[in-house]
mmCIF file of the N, C-alpha and C atoms, coordinates in Angstrom:
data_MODEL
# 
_entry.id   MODEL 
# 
loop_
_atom_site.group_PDB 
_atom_site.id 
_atom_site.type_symbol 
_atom_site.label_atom_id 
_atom_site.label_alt_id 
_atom_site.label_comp_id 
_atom_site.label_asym_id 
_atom_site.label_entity_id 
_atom_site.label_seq_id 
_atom_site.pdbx_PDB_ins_code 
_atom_site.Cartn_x 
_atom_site.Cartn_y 
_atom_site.Cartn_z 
_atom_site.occupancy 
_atom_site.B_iso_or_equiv 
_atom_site.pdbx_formal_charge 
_atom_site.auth_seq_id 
_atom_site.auth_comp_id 
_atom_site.auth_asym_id 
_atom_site.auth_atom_id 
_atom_site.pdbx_PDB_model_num 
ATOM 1   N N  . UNK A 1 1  ? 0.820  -1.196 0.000   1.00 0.00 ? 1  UNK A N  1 
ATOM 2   C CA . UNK A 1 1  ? 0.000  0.000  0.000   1.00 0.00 ? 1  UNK A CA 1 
ATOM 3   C C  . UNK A 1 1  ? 0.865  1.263  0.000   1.00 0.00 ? 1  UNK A C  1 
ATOM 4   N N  . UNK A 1 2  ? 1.776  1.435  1.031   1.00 0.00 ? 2  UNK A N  1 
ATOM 5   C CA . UNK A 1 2  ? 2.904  2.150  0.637   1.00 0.00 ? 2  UNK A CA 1 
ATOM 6   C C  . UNK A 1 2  ? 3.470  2.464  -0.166  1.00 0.00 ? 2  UNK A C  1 
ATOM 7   N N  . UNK A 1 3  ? 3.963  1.482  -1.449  1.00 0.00 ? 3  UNK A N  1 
ATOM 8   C CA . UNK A 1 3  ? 4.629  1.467  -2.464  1.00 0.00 ? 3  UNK A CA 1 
ATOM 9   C C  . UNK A 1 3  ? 3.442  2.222  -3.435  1.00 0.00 ? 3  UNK A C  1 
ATOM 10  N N  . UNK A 1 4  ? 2.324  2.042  -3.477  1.00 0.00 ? 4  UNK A N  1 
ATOM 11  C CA . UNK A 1 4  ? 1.110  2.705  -4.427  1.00 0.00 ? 4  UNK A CA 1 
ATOM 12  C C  . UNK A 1 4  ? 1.274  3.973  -4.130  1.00 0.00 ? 4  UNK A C  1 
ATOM 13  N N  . UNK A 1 5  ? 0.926  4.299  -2.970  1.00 0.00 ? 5  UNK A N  1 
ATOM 14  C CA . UNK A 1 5  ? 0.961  5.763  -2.101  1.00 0.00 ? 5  UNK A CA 1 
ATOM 15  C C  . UNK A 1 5  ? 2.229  6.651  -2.824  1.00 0.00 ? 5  UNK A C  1 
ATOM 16  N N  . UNK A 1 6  ? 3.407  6.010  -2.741  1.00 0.00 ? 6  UNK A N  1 
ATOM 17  C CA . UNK A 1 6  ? 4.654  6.707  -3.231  1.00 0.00 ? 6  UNK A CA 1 
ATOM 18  C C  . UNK A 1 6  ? 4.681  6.874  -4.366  1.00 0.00 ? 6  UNK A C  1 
ATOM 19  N N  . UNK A 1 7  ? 3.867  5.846  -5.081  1.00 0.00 ? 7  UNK A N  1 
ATOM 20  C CA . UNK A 1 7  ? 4.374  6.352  -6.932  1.00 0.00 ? 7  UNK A CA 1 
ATOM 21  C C  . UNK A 1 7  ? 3.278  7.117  -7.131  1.00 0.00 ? 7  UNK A C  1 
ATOM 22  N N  . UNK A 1 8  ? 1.903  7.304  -6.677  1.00 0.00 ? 8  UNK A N  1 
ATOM 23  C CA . UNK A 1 8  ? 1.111  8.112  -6.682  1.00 0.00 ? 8  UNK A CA 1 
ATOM 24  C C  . UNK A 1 8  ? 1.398  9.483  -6.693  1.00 0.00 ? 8  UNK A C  1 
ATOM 25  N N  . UNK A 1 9  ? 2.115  9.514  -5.065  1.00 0.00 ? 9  UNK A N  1 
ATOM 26  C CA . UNK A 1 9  ? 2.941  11.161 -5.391  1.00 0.00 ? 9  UNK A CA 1 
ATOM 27  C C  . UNK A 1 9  ? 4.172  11.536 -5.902  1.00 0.00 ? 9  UNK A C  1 
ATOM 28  N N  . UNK A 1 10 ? 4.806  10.554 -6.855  1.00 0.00 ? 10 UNK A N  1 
ATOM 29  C CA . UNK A 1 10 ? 5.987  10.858 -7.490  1.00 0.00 ? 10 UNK A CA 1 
ATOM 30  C C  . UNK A 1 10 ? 5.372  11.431 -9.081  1.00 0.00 ? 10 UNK A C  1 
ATOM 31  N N  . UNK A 1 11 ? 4.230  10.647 -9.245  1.00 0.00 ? 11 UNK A N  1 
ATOM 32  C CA . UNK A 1 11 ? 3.721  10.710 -10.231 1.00 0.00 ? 11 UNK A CA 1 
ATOM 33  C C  . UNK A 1 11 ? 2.838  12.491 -10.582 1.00 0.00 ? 11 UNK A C  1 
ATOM 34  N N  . UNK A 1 12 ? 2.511  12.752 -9.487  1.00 0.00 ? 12 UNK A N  1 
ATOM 35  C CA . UNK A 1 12 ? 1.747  13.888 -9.234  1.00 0.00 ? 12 UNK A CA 1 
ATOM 36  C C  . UNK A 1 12 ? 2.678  15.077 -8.826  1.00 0.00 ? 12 UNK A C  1 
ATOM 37  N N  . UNK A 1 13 ? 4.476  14.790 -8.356  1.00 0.00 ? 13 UNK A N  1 
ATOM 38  C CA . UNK A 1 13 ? 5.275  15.656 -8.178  1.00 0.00 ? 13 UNK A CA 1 
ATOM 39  C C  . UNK A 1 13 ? 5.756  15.917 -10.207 1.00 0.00 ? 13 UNK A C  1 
ATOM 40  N N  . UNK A 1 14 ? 5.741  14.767 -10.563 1.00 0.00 ? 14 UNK A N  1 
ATOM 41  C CA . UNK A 1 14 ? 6.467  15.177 -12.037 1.00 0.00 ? 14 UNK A CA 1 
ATOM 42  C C  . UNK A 1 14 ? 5.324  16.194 -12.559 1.00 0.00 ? 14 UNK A C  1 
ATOM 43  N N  . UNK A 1 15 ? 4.286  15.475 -12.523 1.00 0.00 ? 15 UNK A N  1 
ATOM 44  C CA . UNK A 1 15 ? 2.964  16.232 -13.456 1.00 0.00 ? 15 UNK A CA 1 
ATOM 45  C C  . UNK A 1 15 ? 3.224  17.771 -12.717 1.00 0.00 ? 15 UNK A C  1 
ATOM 46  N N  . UNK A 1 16 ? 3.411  18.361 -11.459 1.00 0.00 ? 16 UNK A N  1 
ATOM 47  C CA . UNK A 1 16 ? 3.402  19.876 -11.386 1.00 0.00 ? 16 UNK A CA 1 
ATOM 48  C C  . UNK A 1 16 ? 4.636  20.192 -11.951 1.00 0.00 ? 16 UNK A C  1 
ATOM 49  N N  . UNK A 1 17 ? 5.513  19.517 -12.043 1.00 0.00 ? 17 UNK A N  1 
ATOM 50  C CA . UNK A 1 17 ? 7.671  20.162 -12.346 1.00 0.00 ? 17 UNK A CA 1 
ATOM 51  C C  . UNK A 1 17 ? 7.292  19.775 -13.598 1.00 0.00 ? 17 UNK A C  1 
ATOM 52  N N  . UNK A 1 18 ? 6.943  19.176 -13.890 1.00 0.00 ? 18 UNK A N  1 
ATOM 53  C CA . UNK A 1 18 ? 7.480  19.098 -15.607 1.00 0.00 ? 18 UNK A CA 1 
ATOM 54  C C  . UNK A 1 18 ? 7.065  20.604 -16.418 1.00 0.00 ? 18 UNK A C  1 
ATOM 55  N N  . UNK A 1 19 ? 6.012  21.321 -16.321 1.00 0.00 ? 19 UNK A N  1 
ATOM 56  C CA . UNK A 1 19 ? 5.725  22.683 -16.876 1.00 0.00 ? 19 UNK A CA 1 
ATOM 57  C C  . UNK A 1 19 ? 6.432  23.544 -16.166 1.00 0.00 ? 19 UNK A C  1 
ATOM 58  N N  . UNK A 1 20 ? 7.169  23.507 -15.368 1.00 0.00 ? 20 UNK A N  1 
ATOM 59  C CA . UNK A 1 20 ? 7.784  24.596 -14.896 1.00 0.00 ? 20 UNK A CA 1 
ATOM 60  C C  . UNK A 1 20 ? 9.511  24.817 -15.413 1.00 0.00 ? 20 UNK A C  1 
ATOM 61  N N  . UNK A 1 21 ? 9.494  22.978 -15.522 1.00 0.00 ? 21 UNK A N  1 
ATOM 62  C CA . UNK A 1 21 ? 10.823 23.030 -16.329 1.00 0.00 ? 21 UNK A CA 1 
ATOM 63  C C  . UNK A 1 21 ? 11.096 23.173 -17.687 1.00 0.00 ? 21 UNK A C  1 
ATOM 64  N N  . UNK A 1 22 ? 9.857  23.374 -18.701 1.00 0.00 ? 22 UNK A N  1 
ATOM 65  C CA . UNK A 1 22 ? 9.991  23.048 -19.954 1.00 0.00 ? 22 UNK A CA 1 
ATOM 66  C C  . UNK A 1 22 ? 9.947  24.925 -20.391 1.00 0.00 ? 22 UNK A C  1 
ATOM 67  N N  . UNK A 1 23 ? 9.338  25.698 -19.464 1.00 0.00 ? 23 UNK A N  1 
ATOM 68  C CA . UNK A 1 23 ? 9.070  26.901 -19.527 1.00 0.00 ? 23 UNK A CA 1 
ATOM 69  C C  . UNK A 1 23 ? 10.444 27.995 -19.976 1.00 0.00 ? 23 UNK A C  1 
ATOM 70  N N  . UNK A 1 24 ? 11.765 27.785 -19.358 1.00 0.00 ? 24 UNK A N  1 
ATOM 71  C CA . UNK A 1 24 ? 12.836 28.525 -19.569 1.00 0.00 ? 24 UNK A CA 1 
ATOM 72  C C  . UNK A 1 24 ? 12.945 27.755 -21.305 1.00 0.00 ? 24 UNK A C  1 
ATOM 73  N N  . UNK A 1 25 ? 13.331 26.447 -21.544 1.00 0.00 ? 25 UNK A N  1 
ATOM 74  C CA . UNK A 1 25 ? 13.239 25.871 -22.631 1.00 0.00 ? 25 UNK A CA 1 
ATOM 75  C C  . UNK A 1 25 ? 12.651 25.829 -23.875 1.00 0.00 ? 25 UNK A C  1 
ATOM 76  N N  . UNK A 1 26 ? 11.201 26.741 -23.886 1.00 0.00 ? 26 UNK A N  1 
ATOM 77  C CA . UNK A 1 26 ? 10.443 27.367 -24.574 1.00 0.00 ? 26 UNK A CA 1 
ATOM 78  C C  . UNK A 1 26 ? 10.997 28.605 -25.035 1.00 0.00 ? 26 UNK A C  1 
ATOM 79  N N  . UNK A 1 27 ? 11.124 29.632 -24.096 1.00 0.00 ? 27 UNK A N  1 
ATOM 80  C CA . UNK A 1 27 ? 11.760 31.030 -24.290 1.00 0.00 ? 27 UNK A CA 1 
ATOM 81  C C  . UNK A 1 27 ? 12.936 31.030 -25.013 1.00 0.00 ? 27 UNK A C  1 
ATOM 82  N N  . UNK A 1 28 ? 13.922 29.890 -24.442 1.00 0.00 ? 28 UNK A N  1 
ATOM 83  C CA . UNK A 1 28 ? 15.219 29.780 -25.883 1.00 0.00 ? 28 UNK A CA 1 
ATOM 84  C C  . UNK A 1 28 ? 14.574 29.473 -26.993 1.00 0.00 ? 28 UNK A C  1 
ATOM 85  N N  . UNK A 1 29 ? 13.747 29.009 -27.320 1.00 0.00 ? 29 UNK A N  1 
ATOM 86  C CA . UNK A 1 29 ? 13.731 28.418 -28.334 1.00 0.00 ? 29 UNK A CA 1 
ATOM 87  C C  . UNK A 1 29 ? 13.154 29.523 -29.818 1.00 0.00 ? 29 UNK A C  1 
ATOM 88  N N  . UNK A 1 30 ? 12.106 30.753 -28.326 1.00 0.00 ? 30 UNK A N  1 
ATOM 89  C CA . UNK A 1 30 ? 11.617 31.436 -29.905 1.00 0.00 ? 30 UNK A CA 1 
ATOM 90  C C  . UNK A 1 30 ? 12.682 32.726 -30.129 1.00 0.00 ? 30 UNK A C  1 
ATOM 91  N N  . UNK A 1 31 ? 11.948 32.751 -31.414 1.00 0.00 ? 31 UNK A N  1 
ATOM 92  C CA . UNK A 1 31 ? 12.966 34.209 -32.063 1.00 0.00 ? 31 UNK A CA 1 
ATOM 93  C C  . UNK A 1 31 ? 12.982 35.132 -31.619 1.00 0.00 ? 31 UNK A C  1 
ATOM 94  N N  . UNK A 1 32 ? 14.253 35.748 -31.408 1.00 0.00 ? 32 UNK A N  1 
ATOM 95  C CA . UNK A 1 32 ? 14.362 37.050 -31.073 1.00 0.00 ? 32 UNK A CA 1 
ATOM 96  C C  . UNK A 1 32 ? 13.950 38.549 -31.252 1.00 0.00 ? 32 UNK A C  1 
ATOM 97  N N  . UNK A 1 33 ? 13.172 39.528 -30.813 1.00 0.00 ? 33 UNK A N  1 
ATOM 98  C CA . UNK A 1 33 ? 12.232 40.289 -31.463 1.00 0.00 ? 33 UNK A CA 1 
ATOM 99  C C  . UNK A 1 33 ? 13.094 40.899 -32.477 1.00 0.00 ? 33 UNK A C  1 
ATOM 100 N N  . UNK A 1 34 ? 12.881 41.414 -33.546 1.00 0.00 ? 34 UNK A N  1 
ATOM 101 C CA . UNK A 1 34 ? 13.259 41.932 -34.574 1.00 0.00 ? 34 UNK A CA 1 
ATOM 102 C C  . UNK A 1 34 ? 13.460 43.572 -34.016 1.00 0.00 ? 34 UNK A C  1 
ATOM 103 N N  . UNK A 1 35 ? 14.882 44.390 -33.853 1.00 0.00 ? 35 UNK A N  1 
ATOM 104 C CA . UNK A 1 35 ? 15.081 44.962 -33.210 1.00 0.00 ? 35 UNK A CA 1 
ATOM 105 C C  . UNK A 1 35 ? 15.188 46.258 -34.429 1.00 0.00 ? 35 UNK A C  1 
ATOM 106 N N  . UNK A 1 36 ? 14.968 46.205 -35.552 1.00 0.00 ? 36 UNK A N  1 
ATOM 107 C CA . UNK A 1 36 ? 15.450 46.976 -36.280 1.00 0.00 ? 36 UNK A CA 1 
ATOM 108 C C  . UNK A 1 36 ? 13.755 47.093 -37.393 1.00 0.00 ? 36 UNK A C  1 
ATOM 109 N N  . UNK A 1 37 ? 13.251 46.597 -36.409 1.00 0.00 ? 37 UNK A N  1 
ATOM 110 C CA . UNK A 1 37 ? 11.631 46.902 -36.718 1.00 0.00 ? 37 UNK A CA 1 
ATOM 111 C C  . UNK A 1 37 ? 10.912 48.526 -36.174 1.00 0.00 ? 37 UNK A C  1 
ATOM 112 N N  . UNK A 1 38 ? 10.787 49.014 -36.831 1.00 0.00 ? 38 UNK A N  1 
ATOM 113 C CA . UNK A 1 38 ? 10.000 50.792 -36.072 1.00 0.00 ? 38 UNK A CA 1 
ATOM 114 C C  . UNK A 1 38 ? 8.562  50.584 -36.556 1.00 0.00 ? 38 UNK A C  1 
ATOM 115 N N  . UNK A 1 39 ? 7.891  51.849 -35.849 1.00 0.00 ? 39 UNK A N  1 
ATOM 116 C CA . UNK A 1 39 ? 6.342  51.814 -35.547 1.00 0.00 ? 39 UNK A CA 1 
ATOM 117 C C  . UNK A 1 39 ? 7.026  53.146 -36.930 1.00 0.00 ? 39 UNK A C  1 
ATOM 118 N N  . UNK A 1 40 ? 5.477  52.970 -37.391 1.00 0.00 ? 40 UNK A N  1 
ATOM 119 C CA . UNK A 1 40 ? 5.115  54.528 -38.461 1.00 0.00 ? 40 UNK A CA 1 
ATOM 120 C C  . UNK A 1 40 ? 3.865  54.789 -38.446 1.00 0.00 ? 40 UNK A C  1 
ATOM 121 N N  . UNK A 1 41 ? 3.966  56.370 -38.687 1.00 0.00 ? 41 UNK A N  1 
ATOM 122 C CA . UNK A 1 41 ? 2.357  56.636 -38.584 1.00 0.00 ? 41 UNK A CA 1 
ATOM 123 C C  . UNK A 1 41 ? 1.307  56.501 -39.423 1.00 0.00 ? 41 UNK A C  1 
ATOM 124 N N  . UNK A 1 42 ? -0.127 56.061 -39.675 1.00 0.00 ? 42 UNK A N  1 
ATOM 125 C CA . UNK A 1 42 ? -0.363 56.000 -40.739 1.00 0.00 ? 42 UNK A CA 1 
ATOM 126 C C  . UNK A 1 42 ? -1.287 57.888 -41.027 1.00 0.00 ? 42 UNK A C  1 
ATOM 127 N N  . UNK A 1 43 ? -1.195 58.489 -41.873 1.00 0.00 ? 43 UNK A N  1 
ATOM 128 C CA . UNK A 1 43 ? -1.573 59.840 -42.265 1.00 0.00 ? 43 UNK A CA 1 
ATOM 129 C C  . UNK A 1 43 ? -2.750 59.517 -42.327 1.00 0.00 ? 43 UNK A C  1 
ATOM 130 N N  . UNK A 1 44 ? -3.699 58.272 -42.520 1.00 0.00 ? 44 UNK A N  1 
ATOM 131 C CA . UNK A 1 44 ? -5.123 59.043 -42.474 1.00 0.00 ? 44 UNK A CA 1 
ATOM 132 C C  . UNK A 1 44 ? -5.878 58.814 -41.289 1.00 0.00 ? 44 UNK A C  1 
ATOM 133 N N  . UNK A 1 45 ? -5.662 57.419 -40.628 1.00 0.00 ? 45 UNK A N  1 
ATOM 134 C CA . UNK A 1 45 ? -6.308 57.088 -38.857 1.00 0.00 ? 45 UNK A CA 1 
ATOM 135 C C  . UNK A 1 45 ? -5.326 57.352 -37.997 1.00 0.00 ? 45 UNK A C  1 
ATOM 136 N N  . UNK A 1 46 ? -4.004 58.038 -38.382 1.00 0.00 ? 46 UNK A N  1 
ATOM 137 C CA . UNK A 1 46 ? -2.949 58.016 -37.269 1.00 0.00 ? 46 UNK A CA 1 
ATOM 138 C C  . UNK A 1 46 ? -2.475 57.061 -36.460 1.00 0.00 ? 46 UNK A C  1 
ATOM 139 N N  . UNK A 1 47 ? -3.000 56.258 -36.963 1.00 0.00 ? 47 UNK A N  1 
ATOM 140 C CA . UNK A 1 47 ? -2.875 54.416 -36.239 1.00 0.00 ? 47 UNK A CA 1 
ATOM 141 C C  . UNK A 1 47 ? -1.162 54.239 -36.148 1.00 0.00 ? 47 UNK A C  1 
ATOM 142 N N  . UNK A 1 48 ? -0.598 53.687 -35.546 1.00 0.00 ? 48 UNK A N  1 
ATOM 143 C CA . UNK A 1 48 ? 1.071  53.605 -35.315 1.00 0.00 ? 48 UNK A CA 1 
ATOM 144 C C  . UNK A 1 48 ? 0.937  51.987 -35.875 1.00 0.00 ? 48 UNK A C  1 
ATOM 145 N N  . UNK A 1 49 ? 1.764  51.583 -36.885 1.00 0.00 ? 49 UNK A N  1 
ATOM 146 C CA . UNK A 1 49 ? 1.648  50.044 -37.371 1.00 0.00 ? 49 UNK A CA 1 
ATOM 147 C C  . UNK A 1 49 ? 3.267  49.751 -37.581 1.00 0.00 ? 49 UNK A C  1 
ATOM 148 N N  . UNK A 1 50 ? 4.243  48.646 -36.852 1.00 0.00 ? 50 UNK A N  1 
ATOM 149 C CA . UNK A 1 50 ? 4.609  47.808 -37.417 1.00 0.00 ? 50 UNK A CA 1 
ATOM 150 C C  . UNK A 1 50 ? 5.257  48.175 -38.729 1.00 0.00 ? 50 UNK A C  1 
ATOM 151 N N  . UNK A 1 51 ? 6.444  48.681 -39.145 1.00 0.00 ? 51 UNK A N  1 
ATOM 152 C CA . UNK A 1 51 ? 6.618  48.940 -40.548 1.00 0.00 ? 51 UNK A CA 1 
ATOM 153 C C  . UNK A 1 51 ? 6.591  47.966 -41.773 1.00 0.00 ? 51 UNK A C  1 
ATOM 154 N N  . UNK A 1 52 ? 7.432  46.694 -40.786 1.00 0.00 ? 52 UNK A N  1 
ATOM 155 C CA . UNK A 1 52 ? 7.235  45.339 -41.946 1.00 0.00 ? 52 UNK A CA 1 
ATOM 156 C C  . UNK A 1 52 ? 5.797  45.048 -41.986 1.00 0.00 ? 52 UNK A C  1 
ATOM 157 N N  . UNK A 1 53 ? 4.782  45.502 -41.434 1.00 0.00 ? 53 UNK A N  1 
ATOM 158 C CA . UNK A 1 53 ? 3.381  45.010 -41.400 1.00 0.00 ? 53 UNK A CA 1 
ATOM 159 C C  . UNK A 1 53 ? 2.438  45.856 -42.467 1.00 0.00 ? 53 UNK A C  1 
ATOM 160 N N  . UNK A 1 54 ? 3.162  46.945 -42.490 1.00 0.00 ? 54 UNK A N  1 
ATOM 161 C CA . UNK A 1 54 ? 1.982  47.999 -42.653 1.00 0.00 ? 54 UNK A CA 1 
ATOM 162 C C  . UNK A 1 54 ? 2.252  48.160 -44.371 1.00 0.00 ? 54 UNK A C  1 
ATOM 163 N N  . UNK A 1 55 ? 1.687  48.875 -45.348 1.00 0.00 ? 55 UNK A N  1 
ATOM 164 C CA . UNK A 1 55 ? 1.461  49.196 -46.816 1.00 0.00 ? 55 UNK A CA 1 
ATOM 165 C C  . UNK A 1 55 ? 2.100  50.255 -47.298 1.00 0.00 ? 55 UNK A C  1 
ATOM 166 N N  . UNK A 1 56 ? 2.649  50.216 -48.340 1.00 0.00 ? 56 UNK A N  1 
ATOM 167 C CA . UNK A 1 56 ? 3.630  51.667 -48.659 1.00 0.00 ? 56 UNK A CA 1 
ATOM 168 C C  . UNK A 1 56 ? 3.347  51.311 -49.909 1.00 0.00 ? 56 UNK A C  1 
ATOM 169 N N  . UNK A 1 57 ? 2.817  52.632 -50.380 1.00 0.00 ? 57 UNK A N  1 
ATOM 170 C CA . UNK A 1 57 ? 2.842  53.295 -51.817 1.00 0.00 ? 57 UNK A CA 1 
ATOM 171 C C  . UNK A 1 57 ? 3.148  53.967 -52.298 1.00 0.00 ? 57 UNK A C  1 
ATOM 172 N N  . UNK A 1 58 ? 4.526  53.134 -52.641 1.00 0.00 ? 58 UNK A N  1 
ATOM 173 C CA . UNK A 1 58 ? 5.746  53.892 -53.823 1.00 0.00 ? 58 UNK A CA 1 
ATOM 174 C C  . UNK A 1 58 ? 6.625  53.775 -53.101 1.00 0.00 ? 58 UNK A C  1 
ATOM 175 N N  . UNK A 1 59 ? 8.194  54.323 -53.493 1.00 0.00 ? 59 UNK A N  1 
ATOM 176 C CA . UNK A 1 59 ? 9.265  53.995 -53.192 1.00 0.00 ? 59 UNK A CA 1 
ATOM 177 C C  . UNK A 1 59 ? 9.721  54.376 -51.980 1.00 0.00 ? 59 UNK A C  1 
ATOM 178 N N  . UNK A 1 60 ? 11.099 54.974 -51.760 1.00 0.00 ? 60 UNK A N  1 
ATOM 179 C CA . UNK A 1 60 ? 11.638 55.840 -50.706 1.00 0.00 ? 60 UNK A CA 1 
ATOM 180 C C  . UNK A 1 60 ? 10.867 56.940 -49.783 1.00 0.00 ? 60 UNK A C  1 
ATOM 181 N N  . UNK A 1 61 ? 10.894 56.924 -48.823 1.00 0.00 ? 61 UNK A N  1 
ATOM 182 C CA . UNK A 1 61 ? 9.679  58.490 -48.282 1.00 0.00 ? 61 UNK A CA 1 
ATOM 183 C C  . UNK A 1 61 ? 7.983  58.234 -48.305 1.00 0.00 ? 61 UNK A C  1 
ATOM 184 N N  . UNK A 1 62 ? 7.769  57.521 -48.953 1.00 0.00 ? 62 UNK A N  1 
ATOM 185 C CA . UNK A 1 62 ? 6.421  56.955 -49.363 1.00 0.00 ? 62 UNK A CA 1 
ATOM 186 C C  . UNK A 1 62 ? 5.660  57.004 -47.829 1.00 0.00 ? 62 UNK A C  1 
ATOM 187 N N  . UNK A 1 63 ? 4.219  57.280 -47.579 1.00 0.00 ? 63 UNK A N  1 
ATOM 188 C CA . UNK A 1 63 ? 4.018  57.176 -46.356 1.00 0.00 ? 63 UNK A CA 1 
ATOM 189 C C  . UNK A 1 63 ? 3.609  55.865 -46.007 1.00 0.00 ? 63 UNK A C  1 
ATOM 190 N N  . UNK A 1 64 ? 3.253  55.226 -44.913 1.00 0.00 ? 64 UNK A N  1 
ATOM 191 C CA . UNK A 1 64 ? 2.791  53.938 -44.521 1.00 0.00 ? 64 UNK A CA 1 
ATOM 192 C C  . UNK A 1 64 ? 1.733  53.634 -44.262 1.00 0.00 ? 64 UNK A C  1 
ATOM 193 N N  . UNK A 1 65 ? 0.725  52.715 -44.318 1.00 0.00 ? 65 UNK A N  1 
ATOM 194 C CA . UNK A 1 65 ? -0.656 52.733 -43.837 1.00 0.00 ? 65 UNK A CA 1 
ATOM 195 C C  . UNK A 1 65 ? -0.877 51.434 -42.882 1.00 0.00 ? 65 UNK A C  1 
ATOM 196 N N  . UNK A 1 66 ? -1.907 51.555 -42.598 1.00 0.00 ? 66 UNK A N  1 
ATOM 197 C CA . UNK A 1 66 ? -2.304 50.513 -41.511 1.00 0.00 ? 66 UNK A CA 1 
ATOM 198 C C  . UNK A 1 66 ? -3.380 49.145 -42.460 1.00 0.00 ? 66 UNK A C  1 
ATOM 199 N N  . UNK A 1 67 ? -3.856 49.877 -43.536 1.00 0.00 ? 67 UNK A N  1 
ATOM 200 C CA . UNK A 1 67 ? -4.633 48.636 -44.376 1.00 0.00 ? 67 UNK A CA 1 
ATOM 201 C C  . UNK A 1 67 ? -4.479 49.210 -45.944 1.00 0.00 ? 67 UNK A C  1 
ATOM 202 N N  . UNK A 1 68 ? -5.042 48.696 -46.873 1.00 0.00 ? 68 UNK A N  1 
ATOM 203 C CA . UNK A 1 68 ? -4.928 48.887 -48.364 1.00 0.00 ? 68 UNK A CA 1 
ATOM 204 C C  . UNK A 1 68 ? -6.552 49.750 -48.135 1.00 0.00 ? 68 UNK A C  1 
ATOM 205 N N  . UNK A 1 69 ? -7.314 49.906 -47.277 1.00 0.00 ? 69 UNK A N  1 
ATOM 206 C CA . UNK A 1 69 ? -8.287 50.848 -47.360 1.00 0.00 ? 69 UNK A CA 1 
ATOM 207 C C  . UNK A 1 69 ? -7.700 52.344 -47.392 1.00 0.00 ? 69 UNK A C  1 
ATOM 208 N N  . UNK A 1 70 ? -6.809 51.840 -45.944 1.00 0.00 ? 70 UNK A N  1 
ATOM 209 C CA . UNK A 1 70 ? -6.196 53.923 -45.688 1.00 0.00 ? 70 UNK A CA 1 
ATOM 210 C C  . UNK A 1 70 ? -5.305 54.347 -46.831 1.00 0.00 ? 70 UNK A C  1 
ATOM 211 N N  . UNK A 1 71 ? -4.523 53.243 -47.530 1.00 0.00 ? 71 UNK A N  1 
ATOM 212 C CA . UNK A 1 71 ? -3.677 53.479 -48.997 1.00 0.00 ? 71 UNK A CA 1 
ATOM 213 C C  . UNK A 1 71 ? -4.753 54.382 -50.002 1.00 0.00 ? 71 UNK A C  1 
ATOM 214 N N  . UNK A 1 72 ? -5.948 53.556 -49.751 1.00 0.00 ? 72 UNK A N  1 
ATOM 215 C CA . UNK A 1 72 ? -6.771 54.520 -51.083 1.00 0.00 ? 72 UNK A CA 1 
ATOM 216 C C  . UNK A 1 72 ? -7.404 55.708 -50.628 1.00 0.00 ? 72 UNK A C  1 
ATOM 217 N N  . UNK A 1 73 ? -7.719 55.736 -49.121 1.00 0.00 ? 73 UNK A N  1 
ATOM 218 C CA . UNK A 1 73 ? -8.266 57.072 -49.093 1.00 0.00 ? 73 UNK A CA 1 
ATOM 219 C C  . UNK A 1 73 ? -7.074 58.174 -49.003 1.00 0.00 ? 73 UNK A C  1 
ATOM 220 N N  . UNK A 1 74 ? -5.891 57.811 -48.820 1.00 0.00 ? 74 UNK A N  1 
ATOM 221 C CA . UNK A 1 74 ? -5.178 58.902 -48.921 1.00 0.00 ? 74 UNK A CA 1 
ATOM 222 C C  . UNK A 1 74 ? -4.796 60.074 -50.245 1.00 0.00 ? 74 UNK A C  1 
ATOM 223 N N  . UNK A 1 75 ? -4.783 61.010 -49.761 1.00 0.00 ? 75 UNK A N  1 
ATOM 224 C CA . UNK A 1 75 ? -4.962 61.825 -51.370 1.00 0.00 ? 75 UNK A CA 1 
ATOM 225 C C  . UNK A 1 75 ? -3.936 62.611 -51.213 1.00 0.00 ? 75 UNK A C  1 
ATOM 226 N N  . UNK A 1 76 ? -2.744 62.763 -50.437 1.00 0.00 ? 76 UNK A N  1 
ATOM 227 C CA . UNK A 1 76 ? -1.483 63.388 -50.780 1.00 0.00 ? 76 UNK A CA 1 
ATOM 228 C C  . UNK A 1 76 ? -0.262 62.681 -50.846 1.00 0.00 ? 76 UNK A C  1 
# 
């Protein structure tokens, strides 16, 4: 009866440690934030977006938008 009792709570000590140990092991694993990522404004909702996220129409200087809606309402 003893011997049941013990693997019972060995069994119930792994099940709480095992998520606590896999947790640092997770964090190595994902990518590093992209540090050379900036916020821009968008000119028609002023919305701040993500530059790799957001819409640019036309080249260099071009302003940024938050969707292909604010791209078309913009008129300068």
């Amino acid at each position: 009866m003893r011997v049941v009792l013990l693997l019972i709570v060995v069994v119930v000590l792994i099940a709480l440690l095992l998520p606590l140990l896999r947790r640092p092991m997770l964090r190595a694993q994902r990518a590093p934030a992209r540090l050379d990522d900036e916020l821009v404004k968008d000119p028609v909702c002023q919305t701040y977006v993500v530059r790799s996220r957001a819409v640019s129409r036309g080249g260099d200087g071009a302003p940024y938008f938050c969707s292909t809606d604010c791209a078309r309402r913009y008129s300068g």
